[in-house]
Structure formats: structure tokens, C-alpha cells
C-alpha angles and dihedrals in degrees: 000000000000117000115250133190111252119212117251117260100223130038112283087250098040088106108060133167099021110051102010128213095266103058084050094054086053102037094043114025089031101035112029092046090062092052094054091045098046095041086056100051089046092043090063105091099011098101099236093087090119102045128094118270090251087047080049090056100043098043105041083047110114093004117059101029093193102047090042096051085042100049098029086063093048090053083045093055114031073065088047104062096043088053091064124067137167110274080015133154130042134119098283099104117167114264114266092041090050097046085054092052088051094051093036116031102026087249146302099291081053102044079046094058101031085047094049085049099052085048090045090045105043097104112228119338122009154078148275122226149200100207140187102207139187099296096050088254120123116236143170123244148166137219137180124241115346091334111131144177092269089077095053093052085260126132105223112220103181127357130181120211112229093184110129101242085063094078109347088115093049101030109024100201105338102110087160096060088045098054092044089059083040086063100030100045119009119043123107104227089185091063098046086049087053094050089050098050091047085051099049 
């Protein structure tokens, strides 16, 4: 199945100020492109042409370093674009979703600062998760580069990509300051609650 870029689900300029116009055209249009490209040329020849893009991911990890970077960040992504939304963010989740952040992870003001701190934390590339892992219990993680929770037997419900080229434009090097407006103003809380339930 070969990867496609998907449009954008907003206007390039729908989340200022928080992520301008500017950092989407290149993150989407520039990276991401390259990650579609670059997955479909890999994927000939590596006998998962015909596999979902999650069953890519977890069978070329470990195994086939390029395919898996390549199609990995496309899953990431693909994801990325559809957590954020335009007056996003906040501490208002749909119910199901919120009862489950108070038993499991002591709250929201709790999952917010443990979150921004996986993000902050993570050293170089990579990304920060709210994951339902293994257990059925939600938890947050970290990983370097394109890795994400599919290969650890997790369902990722909301990432947040701490790549540089993720906020570098609007935020220089303040990733502390960017994953606190990722929080505040721009996550779709709708989409994560519908991830979850999918996942349940």
C-alpha cells in the first residue's frame, strides 16, 4: 500500500499563533513529503508492500533501519496533524477519556506537566506520547527519532513531535515554551477521545 500525503485538515495559517504558517508549509509540504517519498521508494522490494502502514512500522523495526524511520514518521504524523485543531487544548477532555487521566495519571495538571516534561526531556529528535499500553492503562513516554508506541505493543493516543523542525521558526529553542502552547491551545481533544475509544 503505497504512503500518501494527506492534506492538512485545517488552513496552513489556522494555528497562529502557535505554530505559524510558515513552520506547516515546511513540516508538512517539505517533511513529511520526504518521508512519504522516501518510505515508498524503500518499501519496493522490502516484502511489506502489501501491509498496513501500523504492520509496516512494527515489522521493518529493528530490521530494516530506513523503511522503518520513513514509514514510522509518516504514521507519526499523519496523527500529528489531526491532534492539533484550531482554539484547541485546555483541561476540558471528553468523559471517558478524563475519568481515565484522573485514575491513571493522577489528573490533567499532572499528565500536563509530566507530558511537557517527557517532550522537554526527550534529548535530540523525537517525540512525546500519551500512550495505552499493554495493560489497558494510559501512560506517558518518550522515544528518540520516528520511534513510536506501535512497536512496544502500545496504542498512541496523542503525540507531540519535538523534532526541531517542529518550532524551531516560532519558538527558536525554547521547547518548553512550545510544548506548553501545544497543551494550552492546540490539541484536539475529540480526536484523542476517539483514538481511545477505538482502542478500548
Amino acid at each position: 500500500m503505497a504512503f500518501e500525503l494527506p492534506d492538512l485538515p485545517y488552513a496552513y495559517d489556522a494555528l497562529g499563533p502557535y505554530m505559524s504558517q510558515e513552520t506547516l508549509e515546511y513540516h508538512h509540504d517539505k517533511h513529511h513529503q520526504a518521508y512519504v517519498t522516501n518510505g515508498n521508494k524503500l518499501l519496493e522490494g522490502s516484502g511489506l508492500e502489501g501491509k498496513s502502514l501500523e504492520d509496516v512500522c512494527r515489522e521493518s523495526f529493528g530490521k530494516n533501519a530506513g523503511l522503518f524511520n520513513n514509514a514510522a514518521q509518516h504514521y507519526n504524523h499523519i496523527h500529528f496533524w489531526k491532534w492539533m485543531k484550531p482554539n484547541g487544548g485546555g483541561s476540558s477532555l471528553p468523559g471517558a477519556l478524563a475519568s481515565k487521566v484522573d485514575s491513571d495519571l493522577g489528573g490533567y495538571d499532572k499528565f500536563k506537566a509530566d507530558f511537557c516534561a517527557a517532550g522537554a526531556g526527550q534529548f535530540g529528535s523525537g517525540w512525546a506520547w500519551l500512550v495505552l499500553n499493554k495493560d489497558g492503562k494510559l501512560e506517558i513516554t518518550k522515544t528518540p527519532n520516528g520511534e513510536n508506541p506501535l512497536v512496544h505493543g502500545g496504542t498512541p493516543l496523542l503525540g507531540c513531535d519535538v523534532w526541531e523542525h517542529s518550532y524551531y521558526i516560532d519558538y527558536r529553542n525554547a521547547r518548553p515554551k512550545y510544548l506548553e502552547a501545544f497543551v494550552d491551545n492546540l490539541i484536539n481533544w475529540d480526536y484523542v477521545a476517539e483514538l481511545f475509544e477505538k482502542a478500548s
